[in-house]
C-alpha positions as CSV (number, residue, x, y, z in Angstrom):
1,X,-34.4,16.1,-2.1
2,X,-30.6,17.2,-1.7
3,X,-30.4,16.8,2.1
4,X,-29.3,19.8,4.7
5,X,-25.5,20.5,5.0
6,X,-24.2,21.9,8.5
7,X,-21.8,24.3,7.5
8,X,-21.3,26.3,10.6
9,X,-20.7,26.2,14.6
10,X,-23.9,27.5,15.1
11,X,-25.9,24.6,13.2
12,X,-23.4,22.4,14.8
13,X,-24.8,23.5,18.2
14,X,-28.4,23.5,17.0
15,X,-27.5,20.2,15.8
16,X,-26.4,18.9,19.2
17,X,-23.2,18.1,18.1
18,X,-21.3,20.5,20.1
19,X,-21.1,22.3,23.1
20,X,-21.9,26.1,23.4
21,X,-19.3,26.3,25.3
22,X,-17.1,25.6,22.2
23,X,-18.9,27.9,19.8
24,X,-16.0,30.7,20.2
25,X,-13.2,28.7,19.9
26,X,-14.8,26.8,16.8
27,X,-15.4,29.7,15.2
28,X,-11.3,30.5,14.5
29,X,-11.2,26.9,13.2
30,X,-14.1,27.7,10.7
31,X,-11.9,31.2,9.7
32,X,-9.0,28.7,8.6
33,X,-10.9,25.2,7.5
34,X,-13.9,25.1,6.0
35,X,-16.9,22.9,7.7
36,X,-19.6,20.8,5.7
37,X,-21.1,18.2,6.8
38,X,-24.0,16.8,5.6
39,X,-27.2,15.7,8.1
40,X,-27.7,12.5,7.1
41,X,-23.9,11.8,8.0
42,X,-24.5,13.6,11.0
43,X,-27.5,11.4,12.0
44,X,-24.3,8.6,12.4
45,X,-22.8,10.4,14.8
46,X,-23.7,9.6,18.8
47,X,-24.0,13.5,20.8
48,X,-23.5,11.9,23.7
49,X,-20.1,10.4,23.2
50,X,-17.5,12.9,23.1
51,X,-15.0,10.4,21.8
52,X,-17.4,9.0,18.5
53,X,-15.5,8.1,15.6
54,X,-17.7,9.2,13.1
55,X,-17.9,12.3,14.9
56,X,-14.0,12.9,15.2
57,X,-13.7,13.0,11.9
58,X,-16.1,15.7,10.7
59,X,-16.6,17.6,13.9
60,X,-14.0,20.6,14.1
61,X,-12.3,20.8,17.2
62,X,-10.4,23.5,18.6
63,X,-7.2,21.4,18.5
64,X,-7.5,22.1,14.7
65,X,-5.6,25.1,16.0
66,X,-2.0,24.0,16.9
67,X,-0.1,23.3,14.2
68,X,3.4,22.1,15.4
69,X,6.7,22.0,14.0
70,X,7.0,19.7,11.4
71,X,3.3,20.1,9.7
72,X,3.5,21.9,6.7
73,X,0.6,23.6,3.9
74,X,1.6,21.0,1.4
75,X,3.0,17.7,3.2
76,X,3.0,15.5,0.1
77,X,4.4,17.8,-2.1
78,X,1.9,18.8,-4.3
79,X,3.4,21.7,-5.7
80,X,6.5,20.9,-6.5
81,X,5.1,18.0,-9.2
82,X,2.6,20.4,-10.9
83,X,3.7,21.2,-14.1
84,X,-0.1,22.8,-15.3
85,X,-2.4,23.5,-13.2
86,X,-4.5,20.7,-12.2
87,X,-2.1,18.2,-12.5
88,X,0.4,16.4,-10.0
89,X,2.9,13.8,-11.7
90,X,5.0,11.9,-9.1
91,X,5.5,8.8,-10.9
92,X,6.8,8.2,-14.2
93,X,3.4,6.3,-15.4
94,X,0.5,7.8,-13.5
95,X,-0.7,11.1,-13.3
96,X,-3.1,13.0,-10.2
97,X,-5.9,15.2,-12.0
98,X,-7.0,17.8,-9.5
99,X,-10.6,18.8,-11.3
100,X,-12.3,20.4,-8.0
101,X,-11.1,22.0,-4.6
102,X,-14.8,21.5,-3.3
103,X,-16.0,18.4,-1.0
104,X,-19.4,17.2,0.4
105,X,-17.7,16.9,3.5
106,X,-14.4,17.9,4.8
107,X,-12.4,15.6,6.9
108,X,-10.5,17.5,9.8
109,X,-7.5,15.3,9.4
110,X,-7.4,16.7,5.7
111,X,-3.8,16.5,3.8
112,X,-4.5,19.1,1.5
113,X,-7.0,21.1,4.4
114,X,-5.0,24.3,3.2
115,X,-6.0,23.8,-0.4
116,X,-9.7,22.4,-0.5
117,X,-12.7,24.1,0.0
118,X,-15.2,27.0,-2.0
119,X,-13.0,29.7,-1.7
120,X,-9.6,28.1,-1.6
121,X,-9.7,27.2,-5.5
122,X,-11.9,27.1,-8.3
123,X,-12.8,24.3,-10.5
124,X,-10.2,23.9,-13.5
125,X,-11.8,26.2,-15.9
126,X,-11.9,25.2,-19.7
127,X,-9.0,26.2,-20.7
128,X,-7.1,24.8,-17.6
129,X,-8.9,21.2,-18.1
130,X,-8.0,21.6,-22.1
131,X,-4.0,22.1,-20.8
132,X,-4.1,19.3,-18.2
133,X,-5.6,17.1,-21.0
134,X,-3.3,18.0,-23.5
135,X,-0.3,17.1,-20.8
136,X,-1.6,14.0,-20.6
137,X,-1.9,13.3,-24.3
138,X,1.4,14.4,-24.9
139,X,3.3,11.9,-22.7
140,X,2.6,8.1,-23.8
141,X,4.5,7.2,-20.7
142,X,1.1,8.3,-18.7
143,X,-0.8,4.8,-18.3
144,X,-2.9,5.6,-15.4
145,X,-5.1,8.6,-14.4
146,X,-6.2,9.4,-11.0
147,X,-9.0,11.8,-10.3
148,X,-9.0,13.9,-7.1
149,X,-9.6,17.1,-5.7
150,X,-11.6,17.9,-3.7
151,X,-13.7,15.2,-4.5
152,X,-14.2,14.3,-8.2
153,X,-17.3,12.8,-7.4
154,X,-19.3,15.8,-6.7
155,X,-19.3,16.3,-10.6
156,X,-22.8,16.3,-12.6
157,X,-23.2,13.3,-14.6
158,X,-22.6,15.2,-17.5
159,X,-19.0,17.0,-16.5
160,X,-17.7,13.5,-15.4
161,X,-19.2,11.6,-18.7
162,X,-17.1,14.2,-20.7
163,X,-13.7,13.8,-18.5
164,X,-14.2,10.1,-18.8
165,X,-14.6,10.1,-22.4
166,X,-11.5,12.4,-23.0
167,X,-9.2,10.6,-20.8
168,X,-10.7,7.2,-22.7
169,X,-9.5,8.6,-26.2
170,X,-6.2,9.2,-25.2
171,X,-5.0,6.1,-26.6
172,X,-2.1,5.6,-24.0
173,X,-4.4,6.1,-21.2
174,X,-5.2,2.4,-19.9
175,X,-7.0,3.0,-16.7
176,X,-8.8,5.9,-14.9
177,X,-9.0,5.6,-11.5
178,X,-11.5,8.4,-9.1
179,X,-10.3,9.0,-5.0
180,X,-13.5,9.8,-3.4
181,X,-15.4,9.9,0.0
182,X,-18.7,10.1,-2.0
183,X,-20.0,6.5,-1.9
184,X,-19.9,6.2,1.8
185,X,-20.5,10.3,2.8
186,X,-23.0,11.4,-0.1
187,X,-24.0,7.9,-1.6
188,X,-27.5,10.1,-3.3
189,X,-25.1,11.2,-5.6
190,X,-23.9,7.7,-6.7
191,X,-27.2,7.8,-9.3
192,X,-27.4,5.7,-11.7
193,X,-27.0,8.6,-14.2
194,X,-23.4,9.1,-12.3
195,X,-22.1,5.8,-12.3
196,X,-23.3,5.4,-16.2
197,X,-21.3,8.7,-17.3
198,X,-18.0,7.3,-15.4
199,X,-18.3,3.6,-16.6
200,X,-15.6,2.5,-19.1
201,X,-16.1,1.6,-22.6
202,X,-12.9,1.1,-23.5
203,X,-10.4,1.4,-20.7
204,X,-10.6,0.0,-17.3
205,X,-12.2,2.0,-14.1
206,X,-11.6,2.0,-10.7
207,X,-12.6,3.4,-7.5
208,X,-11.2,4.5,-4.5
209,X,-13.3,4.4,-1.9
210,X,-12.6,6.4,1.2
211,X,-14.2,5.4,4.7
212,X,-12.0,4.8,8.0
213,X,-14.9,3.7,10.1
214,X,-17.4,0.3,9.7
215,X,-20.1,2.2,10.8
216,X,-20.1,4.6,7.5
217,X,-21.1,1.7,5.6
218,X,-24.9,2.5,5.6
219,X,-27.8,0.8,3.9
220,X,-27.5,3.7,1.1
221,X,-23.9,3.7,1.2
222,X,-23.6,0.2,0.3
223,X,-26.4,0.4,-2.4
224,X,-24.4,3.2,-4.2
225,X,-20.8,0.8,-3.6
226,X,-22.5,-2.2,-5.3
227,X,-24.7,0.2,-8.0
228,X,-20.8,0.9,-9.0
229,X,-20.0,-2.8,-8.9
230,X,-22.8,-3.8,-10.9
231,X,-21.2,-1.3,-14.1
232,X,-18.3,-3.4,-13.9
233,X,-16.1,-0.7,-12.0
234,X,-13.5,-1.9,-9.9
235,X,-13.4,-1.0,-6.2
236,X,-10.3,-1.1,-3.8
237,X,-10.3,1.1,-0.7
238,X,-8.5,4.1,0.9
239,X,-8.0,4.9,4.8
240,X,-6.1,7.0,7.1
241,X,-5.3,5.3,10.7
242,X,-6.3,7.6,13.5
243,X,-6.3,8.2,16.5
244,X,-9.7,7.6,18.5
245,X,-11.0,6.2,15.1
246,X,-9.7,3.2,13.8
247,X,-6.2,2.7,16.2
248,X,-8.0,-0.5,17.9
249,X,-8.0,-4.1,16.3
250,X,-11.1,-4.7,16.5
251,X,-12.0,-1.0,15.2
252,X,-9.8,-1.8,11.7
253,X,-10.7,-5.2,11.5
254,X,-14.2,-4.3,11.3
255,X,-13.4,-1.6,9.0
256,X,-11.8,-3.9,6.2
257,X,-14.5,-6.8,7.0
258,X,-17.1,-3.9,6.0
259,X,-15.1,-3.1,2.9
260,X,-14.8,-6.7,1.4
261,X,-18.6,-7.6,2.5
262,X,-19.8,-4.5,-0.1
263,X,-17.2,-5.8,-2.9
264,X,-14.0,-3.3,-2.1
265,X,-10.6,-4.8,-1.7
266,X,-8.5,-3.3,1.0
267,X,-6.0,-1.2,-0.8
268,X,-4.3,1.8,1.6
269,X,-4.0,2.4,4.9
270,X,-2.1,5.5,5.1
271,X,0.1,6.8,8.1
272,X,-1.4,10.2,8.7
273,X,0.4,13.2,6.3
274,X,1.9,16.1,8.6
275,X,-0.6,18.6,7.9
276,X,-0.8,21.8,10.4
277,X,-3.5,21.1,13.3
278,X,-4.4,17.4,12.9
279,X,-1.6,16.1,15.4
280,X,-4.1,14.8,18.1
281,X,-4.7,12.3,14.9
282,X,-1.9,10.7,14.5
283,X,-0.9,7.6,15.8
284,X,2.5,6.1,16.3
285,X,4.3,3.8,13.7
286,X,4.9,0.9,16.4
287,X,1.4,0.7,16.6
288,X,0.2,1.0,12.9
289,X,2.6,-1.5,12.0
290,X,1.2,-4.0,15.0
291,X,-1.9,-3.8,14.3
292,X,-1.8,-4.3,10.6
293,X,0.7,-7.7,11.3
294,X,-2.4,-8.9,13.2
295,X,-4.7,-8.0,10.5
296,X,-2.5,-10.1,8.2
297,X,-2.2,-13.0,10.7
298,X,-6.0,-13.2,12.1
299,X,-7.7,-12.1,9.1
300,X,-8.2,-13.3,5.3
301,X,-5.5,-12.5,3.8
302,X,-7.6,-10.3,1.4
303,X,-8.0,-7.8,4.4
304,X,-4.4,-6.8,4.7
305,X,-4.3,-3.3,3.3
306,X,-0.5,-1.7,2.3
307,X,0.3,0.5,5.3
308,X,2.0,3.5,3.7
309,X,3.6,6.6,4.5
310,X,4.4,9.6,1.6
311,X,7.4,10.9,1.9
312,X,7.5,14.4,2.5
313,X,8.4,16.6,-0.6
314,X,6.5,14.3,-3.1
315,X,9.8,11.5,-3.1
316,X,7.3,8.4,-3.0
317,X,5.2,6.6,-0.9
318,X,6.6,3.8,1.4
319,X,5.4,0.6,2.9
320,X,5.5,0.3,6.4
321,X,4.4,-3.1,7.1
322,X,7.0,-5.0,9.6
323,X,9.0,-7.9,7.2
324,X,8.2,-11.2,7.8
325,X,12.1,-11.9,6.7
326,X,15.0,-11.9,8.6
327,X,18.8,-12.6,7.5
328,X,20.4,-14.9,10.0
329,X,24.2,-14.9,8.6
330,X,23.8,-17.2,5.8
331,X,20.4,-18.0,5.9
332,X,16.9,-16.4,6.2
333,X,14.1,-16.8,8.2
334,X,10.6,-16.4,8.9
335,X,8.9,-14.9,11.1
336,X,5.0,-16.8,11.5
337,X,1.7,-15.5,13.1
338,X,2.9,-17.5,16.0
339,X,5.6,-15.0,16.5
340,X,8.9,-17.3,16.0
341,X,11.4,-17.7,13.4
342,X,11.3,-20.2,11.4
343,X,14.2,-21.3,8.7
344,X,13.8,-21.2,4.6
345,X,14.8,-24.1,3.0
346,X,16.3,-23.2,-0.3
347,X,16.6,-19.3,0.3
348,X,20.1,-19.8,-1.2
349,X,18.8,-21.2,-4.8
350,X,20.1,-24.0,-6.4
């Protein structure tokens, strides 16, 4: 049975999960972001802790409500890189197909909050999906597809067995990767008639798995993760550092820990985009880029995800991680985990 999605202040309060006191006040947030967020997710969340993680990220708050300068509709850029609908192409070899504005849940730190939801945008229609196809066809450069939304995952079976197949007989097309918070947030819908439609036959699948928190990583969760392992689909992993989340060491090394024990390499970590209202998110650089040294330095080395920023206006993304290298007049040198520098033989050649 599909289970029971809170989509409103008032079942959050019948819930438990917030205070009457903040019914009002939530109620403008739900006018201007759409809430969804589905019980057995909700059963994760401890209504006695104001400050749960799981909680902070799919319980509105009225905070939603100041955007400050800076925070824009479209902080990546989206726009300005579509040239059909449904597409976004950044980079000269990799394309972003929007094919939904709908989630299961919606993240209140959301980059594209302004854009995503059931009555912010419909689902490409045929002929939409038939132009953003024939984009793709037309441009052998185009080696990689991305599928996002929304979430792409909240396809039928049969709707993402028919984008797969499309985007596999583009002969250019090499490798189809899906963005979605579906595995860990509405794993039921990881069946195996799902994972069979998206499996590759002839080009290689991945998925991006989205989770910021260890404790997301339920038993059904991690059955879905390795019922996509098991069809041969490559996992790597996607997460935004925040504030009161996942801005402790131990908090993100227990994160990454959870993503390699269920067969996901660490990918991303992304600095949080500047969309309006999610400011009591965001955590400074300094601190992102300590923590993620210690990752590297007290964890396998497979746990170090690329911390990355996008560059507003759709420029790029860029890696944030502190170098390791420093140029000492004419030499170079090292820095190790025990925090000295340390010379290069040979950093000169031959």
């Amino acid at each position: 049975m599909k289970p029971v999605t809170l989509r409103s202040p008032g079942e959050l309060l019948a819930a438990g999960l917030i205070p009457a006191d903040e019914v009002e006040i939530l109620s403008r947030v739900a006018e201007q972001y759409v809430i969804a967020l589905p019980e057995p997710l909700a059963a994760l969340i401890d209504p006695a802790d104001p400050r749960d993680p799981i909680g902070r990220q799919y319980v509105p708050s009225g905070e939603e409500l100041n955007a400050l300068p800076g925070e824009t509709e479209d902080p990546i850029g989206d726009t300005a890189h579509s040239p059909v609908p449904g597409i976004v192409h950044r980079y000269p070899d990799r394309v972003l197909l929007k094919i939904t504005s709908t989630c299961p849940v919606y993240c209140r730190f959301c980059f594209r909050r302004e854009r995503v939801g059931p009555e912010k945008g419909a689902p490409l229609g045929k002929a939409e999906l038939e132009a953003a196809l024939a984009y793709i066809a037309g441009r052998p450069e185009i080696f990689e597809v991305i599928l996002t939304g929304g979430d792409p995952m909240v396809l039928s079976p049969a709707r993402a067995g028919e984008i797969t197949r499309r985007l596999e007989a583009i002969e250019h097309v090499k490798l189809i990767r899906w963005h979605s918070r579906v595995p860990v947030a509405a794993p039921e819908r990881i069946t195996p008639e799902f994972v069979e439609a998206i499996r590759g036959r002839s080009k290689a699948v991945f998925v991006a798995i989205h989770a910021n928190h260890a404790r997301e990583f339920t038993p059904e969760a991690i059955a879905a993760i390795r019922r996509l392992a098991q069809a041969g689909i490559s996992l790597v992993s996607q997460s935004v550092l925040l504030r009161g989340v996942n801005d402790s060491f131990d908090a993100l090394a227990d994160l990454m820990r959870a993503f390699l024990s269920t067969g996901i390499k660490p990918y991303y970590l992304h600095q949080l985009d500047a969309a309006p209202g999610t400011a009591h998110f965001r955590v400074p650089v300094e601190e992102g880029q300590a923590l993620v040294r210690r990752l590297r330095d007290d964890l396998t080395g497979l746990a170090t995800p690329h911390y990355v920023a996008d560059i507003p206006g759709g420029v790029s993304k860029a890696v944030m991680n502190l170098p390791d290298i420093e140029r000492r007049e004419d030499d170079f040198r090292l820095r190790g985990r025990d925090g000295e520098l340390h010379p290069l033989p040979g950093a000169q050649g031959g």
